[in-house]
C-alpha positions in Angstrom: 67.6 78.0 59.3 68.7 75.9 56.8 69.4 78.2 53.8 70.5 75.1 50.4 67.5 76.0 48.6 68.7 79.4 47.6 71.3 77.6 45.2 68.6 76.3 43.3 66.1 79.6 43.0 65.4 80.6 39.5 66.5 84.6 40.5 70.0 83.2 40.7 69.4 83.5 36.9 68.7 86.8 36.7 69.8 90.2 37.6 69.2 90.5 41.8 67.4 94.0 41.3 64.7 93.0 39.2 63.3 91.5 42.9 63.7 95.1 44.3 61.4 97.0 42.2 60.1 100.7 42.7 56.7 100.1 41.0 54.1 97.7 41.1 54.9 96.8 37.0 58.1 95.3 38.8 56.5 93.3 41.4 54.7 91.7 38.3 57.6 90.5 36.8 59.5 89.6 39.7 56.3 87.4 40.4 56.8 85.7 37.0 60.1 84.3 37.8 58.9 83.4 41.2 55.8 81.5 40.3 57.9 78.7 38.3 60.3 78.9 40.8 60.7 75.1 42.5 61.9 76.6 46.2 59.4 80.1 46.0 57.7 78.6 49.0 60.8 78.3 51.0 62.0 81.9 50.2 58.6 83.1 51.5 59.1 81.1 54.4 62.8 82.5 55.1 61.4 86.2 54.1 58.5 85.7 56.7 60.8 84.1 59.6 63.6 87.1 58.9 61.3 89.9 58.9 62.7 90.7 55.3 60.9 93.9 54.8 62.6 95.0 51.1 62.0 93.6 47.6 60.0 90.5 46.3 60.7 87.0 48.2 58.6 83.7 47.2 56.4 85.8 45.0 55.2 88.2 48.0 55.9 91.9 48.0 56.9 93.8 50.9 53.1 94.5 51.3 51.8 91.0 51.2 53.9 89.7 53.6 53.0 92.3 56.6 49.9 90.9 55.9 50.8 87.6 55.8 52.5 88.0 59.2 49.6 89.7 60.7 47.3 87.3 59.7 49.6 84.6 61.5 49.7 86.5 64.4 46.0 86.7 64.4 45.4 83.3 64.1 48.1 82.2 66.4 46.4 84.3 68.9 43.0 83.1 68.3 44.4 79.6 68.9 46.0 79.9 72.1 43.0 81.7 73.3 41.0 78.3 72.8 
């Protein structure tokens, strides 16, 4: 997986463990910095494909993307079943 768009992810510009919060007040403002982030989709996408499971990537939290990934499987299922 092709991995150029880190370089350009506005979390370069911070400190790295403000996107591994222990509270929800620090998903928040990881979020911040994600949402005008130009490559946030991308991150979720290499989170999602990695099975990242700690800190925030592309906006999501651990959380939201097990659900995110269970929701694909779901639909992926419900697909091939057609």
């Amino acid at each position: 997986m092709d991995t150029t768009w880190m370089s350009q992810g506005k979390c370069r510009e911070v400190d790295p463990e403000l996107f591994f919060p222990s509270d929800g007040v620090g998903v928040i403002r990881a979020r911040k910095i994600c949402a005008k982030c130009t490559v946030s989709g991308q991150c979720l996408e290499y989170a999602l494909a990695n099975q990242i499971e700690h800190g925030v990537w592309g906006g999501c939290s651990e959380r939201e993307r097990r659900r995110l990934l269970r929701s694909r499987r779901g639909a992926s299922l419900s697909v091939s079943s057609v």
